[in-house]
VOFIVEX-123337 format. One record per atom (N, C-alpha, C): residue number from 1; residue in three letters; chain; atom name; x, y, z. Coordinates in steps of 0.1 Angstrom, whole numbers, always signed. Example, Ala and Ser with C-alpha at 12.3 -4.5 7.8 and 13.67 -1.06 7.14 Angstrom:
2
 resi resn chain name    xx    yy    zz
    1  ALA     A    N  +132   -57   +78
    1  ALA     A   CA  +123   -45   +78
    1  ALA     A    C  +132   -33   +78
    2  SER     A    N  +128   -22   +71
    2  SER     A   CA  +137   -11   +71
    2  SER     A    C  +129    +0   +79
//
This chain:
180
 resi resn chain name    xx    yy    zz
    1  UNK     A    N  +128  +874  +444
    1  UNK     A   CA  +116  +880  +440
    1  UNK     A    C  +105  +870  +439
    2  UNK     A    N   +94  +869  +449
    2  UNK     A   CA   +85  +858  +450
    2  UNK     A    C   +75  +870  +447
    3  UNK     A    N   +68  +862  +437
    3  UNK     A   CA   +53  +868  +433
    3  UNK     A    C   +52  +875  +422
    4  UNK     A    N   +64  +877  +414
    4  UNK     A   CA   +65  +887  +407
    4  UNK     A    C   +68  +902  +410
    5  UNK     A    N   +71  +904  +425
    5  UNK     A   CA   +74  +914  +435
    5  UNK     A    C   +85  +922  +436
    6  UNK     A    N   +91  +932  +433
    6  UNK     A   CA  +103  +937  +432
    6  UNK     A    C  +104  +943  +444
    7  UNK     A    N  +111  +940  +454
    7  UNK     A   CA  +106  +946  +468
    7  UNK     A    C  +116  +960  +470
    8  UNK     A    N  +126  +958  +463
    8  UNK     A   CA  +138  +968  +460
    8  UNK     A    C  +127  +986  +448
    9  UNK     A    N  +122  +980  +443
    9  UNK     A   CA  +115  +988  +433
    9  UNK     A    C  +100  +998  +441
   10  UNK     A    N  +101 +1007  +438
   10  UNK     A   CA   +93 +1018  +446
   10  UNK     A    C   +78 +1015  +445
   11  UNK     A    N   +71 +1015  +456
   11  UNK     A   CA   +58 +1011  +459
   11  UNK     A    C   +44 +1011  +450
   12  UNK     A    N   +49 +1026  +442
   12  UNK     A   CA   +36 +1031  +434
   12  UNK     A    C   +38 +1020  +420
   13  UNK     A    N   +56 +1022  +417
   13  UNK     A   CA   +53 +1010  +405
   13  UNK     A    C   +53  +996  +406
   14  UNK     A    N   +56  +993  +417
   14  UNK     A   CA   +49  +973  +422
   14  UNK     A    C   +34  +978  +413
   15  UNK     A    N   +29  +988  +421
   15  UNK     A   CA   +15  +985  +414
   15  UNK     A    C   +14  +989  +400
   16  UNK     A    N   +21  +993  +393
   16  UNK     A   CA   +23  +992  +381
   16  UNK     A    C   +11 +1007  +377
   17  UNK     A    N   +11 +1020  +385
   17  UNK     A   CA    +5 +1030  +383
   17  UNK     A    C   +12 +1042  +388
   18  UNK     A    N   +28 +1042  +386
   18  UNK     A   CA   +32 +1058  +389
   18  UNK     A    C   +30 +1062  +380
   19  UNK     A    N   +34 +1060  +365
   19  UNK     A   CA   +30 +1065  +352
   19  UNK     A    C   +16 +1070  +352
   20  UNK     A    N    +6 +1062  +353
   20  UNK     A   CA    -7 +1070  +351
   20  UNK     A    C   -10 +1076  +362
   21  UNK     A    N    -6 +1077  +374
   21  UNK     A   CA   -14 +1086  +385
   21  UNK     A    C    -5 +1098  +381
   22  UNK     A    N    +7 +1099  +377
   22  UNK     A   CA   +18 +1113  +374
   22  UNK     A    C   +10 +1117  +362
   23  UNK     A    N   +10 +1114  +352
   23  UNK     A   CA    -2 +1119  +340
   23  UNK     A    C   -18 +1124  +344
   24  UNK     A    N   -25 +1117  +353
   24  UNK     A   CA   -37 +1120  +358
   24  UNK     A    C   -36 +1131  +363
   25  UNK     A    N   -27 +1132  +374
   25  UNK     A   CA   -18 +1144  +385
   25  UNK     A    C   -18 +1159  +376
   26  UNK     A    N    -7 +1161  +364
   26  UNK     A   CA    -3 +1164  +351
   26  UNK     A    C   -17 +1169  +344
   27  UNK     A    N   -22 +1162  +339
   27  UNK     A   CA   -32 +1167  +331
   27  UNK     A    C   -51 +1174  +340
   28  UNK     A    N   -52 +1168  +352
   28  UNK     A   CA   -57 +1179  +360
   28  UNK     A    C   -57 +1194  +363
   29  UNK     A    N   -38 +1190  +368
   29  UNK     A   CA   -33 +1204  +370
   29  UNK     A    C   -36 +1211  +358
   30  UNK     A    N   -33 +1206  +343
   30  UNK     A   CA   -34 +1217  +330
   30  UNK     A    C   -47 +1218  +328
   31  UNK     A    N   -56 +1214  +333
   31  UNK     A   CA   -68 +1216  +326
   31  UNK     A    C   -75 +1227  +338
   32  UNK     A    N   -71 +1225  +352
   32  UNK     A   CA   -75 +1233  +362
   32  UNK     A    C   -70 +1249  +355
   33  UNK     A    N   -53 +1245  +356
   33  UNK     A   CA   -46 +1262  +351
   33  UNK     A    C   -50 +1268  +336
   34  UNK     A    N   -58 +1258  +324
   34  UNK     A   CA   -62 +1262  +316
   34  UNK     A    C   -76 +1276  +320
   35  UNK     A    N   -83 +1273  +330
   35  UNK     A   CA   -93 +1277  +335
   35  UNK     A    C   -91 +1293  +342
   36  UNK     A    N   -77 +1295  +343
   36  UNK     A   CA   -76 +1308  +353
   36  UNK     A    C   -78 +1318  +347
   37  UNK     A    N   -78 +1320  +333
   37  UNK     A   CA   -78 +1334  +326
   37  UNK     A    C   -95 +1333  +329
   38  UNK     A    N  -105 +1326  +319
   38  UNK     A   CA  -119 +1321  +320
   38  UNK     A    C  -127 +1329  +336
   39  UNK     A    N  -120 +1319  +349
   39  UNK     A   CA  -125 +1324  +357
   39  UNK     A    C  -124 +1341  +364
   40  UNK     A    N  -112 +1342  +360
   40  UNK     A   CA  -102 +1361  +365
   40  UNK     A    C  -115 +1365  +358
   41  UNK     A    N  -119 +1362  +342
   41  UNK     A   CA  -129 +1376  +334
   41  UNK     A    C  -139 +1376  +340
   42  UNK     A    N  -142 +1358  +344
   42  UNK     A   CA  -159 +1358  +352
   42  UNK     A    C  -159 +1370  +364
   43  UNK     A    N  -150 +1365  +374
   43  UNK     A   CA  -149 +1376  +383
   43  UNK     A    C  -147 +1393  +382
   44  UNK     A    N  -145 +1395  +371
   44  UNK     A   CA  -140 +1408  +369
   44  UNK     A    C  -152 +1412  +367
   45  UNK     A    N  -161 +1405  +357
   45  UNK     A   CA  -174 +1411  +353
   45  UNK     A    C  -186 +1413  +366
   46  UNK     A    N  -181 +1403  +377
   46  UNK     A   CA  -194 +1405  +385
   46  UNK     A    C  -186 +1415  +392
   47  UNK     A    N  -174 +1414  +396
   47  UNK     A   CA  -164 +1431  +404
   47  UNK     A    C  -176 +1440  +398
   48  UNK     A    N  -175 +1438  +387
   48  UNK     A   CA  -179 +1453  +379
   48  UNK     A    C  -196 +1452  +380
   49  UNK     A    N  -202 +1447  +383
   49  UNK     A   CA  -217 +1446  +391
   49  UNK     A    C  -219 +1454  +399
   50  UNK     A    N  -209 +1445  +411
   50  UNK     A   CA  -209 +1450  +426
   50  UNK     A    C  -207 +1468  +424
   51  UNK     A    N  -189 +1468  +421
   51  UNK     A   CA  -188 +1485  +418
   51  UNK     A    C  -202 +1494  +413
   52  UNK     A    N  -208 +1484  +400
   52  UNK     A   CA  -217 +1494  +393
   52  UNK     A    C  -227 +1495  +408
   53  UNK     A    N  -231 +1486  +413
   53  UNK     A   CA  -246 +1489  +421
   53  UNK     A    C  -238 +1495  +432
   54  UNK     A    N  -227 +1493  +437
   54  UNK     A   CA  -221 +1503  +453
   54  UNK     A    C  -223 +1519  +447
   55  UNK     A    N  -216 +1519  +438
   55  UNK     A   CA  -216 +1534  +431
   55  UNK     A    C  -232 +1543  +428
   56  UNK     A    N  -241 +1537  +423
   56  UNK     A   CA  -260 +1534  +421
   56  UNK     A    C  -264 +1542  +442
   57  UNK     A    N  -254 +1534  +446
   57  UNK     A   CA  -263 +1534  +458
   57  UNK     A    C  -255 +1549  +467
   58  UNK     A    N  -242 +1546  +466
   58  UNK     A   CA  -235 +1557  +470
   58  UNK     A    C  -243 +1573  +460
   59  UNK     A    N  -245 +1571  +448
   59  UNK     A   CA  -251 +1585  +442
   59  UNK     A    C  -265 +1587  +447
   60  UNK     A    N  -273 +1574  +452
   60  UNK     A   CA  -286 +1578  +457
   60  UNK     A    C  -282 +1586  +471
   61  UNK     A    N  -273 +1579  +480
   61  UNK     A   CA  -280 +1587  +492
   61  UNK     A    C  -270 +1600  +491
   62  UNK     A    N  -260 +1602  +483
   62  UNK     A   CA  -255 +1618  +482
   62  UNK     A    C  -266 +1630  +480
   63  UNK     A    N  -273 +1623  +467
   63  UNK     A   CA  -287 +1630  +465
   63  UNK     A    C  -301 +1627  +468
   64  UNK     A    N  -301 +1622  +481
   64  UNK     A   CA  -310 +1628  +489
   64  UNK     A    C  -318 +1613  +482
   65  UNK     A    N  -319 +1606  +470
   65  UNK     A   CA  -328 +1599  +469
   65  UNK     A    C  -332 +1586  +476
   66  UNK     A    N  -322 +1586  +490
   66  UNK     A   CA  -328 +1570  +495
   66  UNK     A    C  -322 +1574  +511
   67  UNK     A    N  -325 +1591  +513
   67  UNK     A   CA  -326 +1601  +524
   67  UNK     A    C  -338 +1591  +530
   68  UNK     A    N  -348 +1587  +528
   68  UNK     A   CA  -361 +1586  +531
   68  UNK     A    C  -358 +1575  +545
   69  UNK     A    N  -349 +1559  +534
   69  UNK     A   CA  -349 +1551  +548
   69  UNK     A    C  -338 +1557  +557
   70  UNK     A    N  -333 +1571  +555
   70  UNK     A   CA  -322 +1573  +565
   70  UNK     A    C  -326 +1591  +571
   71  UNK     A    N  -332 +1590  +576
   71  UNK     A   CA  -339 +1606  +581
   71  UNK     A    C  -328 +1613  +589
   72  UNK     A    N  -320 +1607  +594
   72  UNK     A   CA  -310 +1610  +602
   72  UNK     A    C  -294 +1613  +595
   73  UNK     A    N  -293 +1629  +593
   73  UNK     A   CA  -281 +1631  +588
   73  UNK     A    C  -272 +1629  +587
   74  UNK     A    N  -268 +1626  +603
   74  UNK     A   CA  -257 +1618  +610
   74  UNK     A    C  -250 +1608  +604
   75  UNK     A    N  -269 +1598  +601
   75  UNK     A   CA  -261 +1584  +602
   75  UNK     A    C  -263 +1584  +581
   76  UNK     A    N  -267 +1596  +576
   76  UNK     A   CA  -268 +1594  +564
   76  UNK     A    C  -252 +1594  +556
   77  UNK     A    N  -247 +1605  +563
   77  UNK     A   CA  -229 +1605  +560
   77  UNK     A    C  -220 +1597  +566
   78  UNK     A    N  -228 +1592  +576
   78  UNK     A   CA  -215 +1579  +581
   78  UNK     A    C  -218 +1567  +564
   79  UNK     A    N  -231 +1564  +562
   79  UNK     A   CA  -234 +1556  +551
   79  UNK     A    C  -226 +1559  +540
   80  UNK     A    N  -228 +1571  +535
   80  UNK     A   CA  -220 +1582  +528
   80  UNK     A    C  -206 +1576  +525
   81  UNK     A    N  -197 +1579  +540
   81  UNK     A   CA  -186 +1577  +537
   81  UNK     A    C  -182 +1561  +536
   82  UNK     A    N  -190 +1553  +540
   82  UNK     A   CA  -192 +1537  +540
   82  UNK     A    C  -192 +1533  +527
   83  UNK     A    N  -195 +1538  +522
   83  UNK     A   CA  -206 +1530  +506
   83  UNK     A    C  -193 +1541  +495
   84  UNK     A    N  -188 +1552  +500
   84  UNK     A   CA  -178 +1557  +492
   84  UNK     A    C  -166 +1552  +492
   85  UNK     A    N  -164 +1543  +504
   85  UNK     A   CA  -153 +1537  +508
   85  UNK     A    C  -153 +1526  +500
   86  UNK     A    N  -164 +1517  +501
   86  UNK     A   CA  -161 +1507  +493
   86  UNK     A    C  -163 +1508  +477
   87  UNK     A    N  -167 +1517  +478
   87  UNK     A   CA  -167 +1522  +459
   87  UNK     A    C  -150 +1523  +456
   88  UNK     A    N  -146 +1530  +460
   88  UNK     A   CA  -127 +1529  +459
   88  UNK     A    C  -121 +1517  +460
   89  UNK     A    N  -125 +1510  +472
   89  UNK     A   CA  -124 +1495  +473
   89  UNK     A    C  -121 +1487  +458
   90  UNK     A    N  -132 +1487  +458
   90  UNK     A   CA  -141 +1480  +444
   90  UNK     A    C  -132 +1483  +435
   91  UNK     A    N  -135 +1501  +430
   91  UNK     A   CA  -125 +1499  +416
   91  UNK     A    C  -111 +1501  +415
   92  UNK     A    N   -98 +1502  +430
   92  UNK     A   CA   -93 +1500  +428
   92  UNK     A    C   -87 +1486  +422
   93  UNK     A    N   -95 +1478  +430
   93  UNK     A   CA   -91 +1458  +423
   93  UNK     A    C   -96 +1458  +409
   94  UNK     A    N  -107 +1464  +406
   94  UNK     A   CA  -111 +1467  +393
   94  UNK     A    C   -99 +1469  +382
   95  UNK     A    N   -99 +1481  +383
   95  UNK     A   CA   -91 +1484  +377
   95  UNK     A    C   -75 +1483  +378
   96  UNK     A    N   -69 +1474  +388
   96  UNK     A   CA   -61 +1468  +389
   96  UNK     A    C   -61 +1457  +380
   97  UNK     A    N   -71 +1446  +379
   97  UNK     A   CA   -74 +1434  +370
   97  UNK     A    C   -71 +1439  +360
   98  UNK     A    N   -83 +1449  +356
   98  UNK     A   CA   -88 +1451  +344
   98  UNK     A    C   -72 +1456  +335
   99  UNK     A    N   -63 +1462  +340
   99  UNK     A   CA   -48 +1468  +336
   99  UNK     A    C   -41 +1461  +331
  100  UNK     A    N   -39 +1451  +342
  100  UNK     A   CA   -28 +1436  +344
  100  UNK     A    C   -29 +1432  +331
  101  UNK     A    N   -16 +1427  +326
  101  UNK     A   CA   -10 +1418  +318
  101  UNK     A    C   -17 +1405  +315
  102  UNK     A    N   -16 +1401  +307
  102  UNK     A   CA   -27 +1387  +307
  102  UNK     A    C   -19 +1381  +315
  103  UNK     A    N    -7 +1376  +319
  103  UNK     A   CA    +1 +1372  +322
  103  UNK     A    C    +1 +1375  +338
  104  UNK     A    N    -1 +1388  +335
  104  UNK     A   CA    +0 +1392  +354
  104  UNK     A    C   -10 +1390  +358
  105  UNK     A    N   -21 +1389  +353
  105  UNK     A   CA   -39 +1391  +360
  105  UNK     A    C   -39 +1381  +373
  106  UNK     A    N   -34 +1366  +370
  106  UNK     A   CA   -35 +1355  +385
  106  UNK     A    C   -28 +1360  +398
  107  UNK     A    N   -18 +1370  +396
  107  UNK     A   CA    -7 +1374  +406
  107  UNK     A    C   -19 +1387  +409
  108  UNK     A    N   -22 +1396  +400
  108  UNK     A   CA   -31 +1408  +406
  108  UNK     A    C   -40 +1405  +412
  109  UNK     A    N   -48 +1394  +406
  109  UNK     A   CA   -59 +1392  +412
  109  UNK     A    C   -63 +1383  +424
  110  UNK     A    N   -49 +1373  +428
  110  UNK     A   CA   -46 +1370  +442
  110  UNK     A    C   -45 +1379  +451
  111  UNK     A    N   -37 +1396  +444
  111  UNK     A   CA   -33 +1405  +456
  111  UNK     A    C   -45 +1414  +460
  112  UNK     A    N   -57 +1420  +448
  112  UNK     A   CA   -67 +1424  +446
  112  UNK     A    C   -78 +1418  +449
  113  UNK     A    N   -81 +1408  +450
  113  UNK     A   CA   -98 +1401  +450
  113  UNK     A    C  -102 +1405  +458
  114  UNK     A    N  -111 +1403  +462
  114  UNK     A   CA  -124 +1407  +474
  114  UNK     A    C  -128 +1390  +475
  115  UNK     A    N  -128 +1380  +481
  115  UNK     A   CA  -130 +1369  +479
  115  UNK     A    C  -144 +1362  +487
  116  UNK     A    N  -152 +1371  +491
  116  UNK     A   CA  -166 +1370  +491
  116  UNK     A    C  -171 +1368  +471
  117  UNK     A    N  -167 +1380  +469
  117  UNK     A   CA  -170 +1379  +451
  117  UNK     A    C  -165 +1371  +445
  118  UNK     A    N  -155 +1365  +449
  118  UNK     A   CA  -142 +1358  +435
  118  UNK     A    C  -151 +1337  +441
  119  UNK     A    N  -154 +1340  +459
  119  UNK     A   CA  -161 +1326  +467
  119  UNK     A    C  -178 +1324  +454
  120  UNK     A    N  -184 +1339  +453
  120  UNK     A   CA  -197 +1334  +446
  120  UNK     A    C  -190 +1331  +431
  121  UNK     A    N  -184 +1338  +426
  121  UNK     A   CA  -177 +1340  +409
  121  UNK     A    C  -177 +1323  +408
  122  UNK     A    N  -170 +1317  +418
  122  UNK     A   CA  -167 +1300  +415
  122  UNK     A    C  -177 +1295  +417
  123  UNK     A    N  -186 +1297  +427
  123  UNK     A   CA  -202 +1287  +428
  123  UNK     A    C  -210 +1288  +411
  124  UNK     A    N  -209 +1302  +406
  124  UNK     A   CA  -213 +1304  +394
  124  UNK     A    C  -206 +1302  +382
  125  UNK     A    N  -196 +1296  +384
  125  UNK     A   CA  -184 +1292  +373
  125  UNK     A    C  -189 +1282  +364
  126  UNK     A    N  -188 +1281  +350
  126  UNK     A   CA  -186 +1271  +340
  126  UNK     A    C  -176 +1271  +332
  127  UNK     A    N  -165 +1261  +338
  127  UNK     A   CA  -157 +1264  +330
  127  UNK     A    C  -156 +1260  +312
  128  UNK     A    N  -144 +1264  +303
  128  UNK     A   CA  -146 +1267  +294
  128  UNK     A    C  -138 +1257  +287
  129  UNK     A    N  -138 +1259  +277
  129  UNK     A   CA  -125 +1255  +264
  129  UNK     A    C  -117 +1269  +260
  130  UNK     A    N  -108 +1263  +265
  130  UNK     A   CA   -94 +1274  +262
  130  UNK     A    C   -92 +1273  +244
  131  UNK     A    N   -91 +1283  +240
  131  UNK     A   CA   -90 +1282  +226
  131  UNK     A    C   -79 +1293  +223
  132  UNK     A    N   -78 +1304  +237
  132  UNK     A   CA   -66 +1316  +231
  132  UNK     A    C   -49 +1316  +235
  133  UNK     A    N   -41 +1317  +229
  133  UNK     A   CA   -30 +1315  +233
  133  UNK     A    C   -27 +1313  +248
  134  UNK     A    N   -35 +1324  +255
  134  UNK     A   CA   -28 +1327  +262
  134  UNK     A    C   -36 +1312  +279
  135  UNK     A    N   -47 +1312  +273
  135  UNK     A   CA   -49 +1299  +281
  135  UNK     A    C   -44 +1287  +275
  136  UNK     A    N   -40 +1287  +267
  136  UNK     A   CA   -36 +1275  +267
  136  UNK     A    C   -21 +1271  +269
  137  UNK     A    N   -12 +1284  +269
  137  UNK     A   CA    +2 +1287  +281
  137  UNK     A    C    -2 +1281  +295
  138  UNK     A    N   -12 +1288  +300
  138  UNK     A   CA   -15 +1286  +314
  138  UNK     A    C   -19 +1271  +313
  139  UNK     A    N   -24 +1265  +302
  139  UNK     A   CA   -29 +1244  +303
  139  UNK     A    C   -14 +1241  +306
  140  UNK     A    N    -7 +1245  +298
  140  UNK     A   CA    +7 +1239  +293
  140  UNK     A    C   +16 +1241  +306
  141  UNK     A    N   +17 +1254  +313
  141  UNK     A   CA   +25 +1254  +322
  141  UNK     A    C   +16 +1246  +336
  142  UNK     A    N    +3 +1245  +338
  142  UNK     A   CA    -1 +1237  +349
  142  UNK     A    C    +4 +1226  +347
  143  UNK     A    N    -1 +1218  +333
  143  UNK     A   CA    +3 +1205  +332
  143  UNK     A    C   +21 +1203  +335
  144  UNK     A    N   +30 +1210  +336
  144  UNK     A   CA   +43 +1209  +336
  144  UNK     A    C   +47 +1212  +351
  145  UNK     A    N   +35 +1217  +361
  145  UNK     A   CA   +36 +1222  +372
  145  UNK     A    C   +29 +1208  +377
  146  UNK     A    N   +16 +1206  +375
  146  UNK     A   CA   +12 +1189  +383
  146  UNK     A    C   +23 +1180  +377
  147  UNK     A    N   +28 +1176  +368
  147  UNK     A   CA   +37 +1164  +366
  147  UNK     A    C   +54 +1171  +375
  148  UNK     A    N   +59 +1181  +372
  148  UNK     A   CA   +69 +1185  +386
  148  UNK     A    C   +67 +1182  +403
  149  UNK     A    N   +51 +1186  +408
  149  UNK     A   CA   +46 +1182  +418
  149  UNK     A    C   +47 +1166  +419
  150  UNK     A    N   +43 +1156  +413
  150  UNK     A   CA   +42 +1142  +411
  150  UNK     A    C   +57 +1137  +411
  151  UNK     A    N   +61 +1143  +404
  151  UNK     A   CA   +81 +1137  +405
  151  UNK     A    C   +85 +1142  +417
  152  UNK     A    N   +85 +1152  +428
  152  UNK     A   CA   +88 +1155  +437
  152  UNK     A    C   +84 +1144  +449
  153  UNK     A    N   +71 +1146  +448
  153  UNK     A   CA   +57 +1133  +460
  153  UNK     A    C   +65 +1121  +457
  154  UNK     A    N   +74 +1115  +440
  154  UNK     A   CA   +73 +1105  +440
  154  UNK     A    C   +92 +1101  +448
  155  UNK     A    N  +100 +1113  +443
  155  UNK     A   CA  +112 +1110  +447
  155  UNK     A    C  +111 +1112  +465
  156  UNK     A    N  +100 +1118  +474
  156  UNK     A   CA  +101 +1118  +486
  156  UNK     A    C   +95 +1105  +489
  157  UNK     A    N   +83 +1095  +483
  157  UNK     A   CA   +79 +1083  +486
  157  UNK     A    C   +98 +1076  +485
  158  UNK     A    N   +97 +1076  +475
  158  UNK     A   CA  +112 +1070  +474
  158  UNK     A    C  +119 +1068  +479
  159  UNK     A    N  +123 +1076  +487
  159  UNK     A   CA  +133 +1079  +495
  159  UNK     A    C  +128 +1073  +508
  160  UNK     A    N  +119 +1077  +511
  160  UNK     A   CA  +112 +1071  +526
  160  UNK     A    C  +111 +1055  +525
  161  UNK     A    N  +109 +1053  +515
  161  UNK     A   CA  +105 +1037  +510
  161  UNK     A    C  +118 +1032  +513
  162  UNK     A    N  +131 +1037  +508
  162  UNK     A   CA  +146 +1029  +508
  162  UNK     A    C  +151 +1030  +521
  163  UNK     A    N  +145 +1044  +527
  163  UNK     A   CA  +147 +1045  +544
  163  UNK     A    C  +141 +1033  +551
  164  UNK     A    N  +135 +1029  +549
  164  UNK     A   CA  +121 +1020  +557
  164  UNK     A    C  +132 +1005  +553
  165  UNK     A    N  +138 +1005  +540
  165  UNK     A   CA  +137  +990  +536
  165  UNK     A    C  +154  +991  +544
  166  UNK     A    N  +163 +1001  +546
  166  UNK     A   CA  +176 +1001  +553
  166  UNK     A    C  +170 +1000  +562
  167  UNK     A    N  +163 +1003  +574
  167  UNK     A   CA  +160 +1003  +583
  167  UNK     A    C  +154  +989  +589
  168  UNK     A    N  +146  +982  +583
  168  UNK     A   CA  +145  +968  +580
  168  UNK     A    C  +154  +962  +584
  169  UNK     A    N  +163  +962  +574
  169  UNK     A   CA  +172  +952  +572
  169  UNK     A    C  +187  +952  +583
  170  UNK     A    N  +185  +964  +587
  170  UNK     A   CA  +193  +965  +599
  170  UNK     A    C  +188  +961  +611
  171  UNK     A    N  +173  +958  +609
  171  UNK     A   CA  +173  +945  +619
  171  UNK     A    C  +171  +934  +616
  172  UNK     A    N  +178  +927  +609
  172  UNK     A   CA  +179  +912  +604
  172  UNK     A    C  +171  +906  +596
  173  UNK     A    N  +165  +917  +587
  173  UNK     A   CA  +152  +910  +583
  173  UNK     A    C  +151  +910  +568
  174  UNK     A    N  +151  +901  +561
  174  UNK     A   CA  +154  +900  +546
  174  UNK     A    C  +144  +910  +535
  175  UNK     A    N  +132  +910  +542
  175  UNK     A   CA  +124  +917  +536
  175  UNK     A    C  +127  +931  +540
  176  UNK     A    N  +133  +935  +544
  176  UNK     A   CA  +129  +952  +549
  176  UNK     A    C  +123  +957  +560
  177  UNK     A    N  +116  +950  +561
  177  UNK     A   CA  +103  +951  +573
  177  UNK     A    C  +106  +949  +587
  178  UNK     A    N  +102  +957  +595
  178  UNK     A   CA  +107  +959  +610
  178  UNK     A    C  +100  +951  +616
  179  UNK     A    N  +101  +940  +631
  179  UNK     A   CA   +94  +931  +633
  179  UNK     A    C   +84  +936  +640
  180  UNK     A    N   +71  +930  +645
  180  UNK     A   CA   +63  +931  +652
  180  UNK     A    C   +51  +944  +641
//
C-alpha cells in the first residue's frame, strides 16, 4: 500500500466520500419526494383554472355569446364539440386527483396529468416545508429510495472496479491495471 492507497478498497472510498455522496444522494431524493404532495395540489388548482375557463368558454359559444367571432354554424359546433371534449378531458383527471388517496394521488396523477399544465405547475412551483404526515412519509420513503439507489450505483462500481483489478492482474501486472 504506497501512498496511503488501498488499491484493493473501492474507488469512491480511496477518496474517502462514498458516505457523504450516499447521504447527499439520500437526503436530496427526501427532500425532492417530500415535495410531491405540495406540487400534485399546485397542479390540481391550476387543472381547476384551465377546466373552470374551458367550461366559461364552452357555455359561451353554446349560447350564442362568442357566436360573433364564429358566424359560421358549422364551424361553431365543430368548436362546440372541441372545447366540450376537452372539458371532460379536464375534469376527468380532475376529478381523478381530486378522489385519489393521498397515497395514490403520485400514481393518479402520472396516469391523469395533462403535462403542458403539470410542465407550467413546475415553472411556477415554490416548494414548501412539509409539516403533514403524509409528506413527510413521502421525505422518509425518498430518502430510503435515494440511499437504496446509491448502494445499488455503489455495489455495481464495485464490482466493475474488482472486474478491472482481476483483469489487470491476469496480465501480470501488480497493480491491476491493463498495460498501455
Amino acid at each position: 500500500m504506497r501512498g496511503g492507497l488501498d488499491p484493493a478498497a473501492p474507488v469512491l472510498d480511496r477518496a474517502g466520500t462514498a458516505g457523504y455522496v450516499r447521504n447527499v444522494v439520500a437526503a436530496v431524493s427526501g427532500a425532492a419526494a417530500s415535495q410531491t404532495l405540495a406540487f400534485i395540489y399546485a397542479y390540481e388548482q391550476r387543472l381547476g383554472g384551465h377546466l373552470d375557463e374551458a367550461q366559461r368558454t364552452l357555455d359561451g359559444l353554446r349560447a350564442g355569446t362568442i357566436a360573433a367571432a364564429t358566424p359560421n354554424p358549422a364551424m361553431r359546433q365543430e368548436l362546440v364539440a372541441e372545447f366540450a371534449h376537452r372539458v371532460a378531458e379536464l375534469r376527468a383527471g380532475y376529478d381523478a386527483i381530486a378522489q385519489a388517496s393521498v397515497f395514490a394521488k403520485p400514481a393518479v396523477f402520472a396516469a391523469h396529468a395533462d403535462y403542458a399544465i403539470a410542465s407550467a405547475t413546475l415553472d411556477a412551483f415554490t416548494p414548501t416545508v412539509p409539516v403533514d404526515l403524509p409528506s413527510l412519509i413521502f421525505a422518509l420513503a425518498g430518502l430510503a429510495v435515494g440511499w437504496a439507489v446509491w448502494q445499488t450505483g455503489e455495489g455495481v462500481v464495485g464490482r466493475l472496479s474488482a472486474r478491472r483489478r482481476r483483469v489487470g492482474r491476469s496480465h501480470g501486472l501488480p497493480s491491476g491495471r491493463r498495460p498501455g
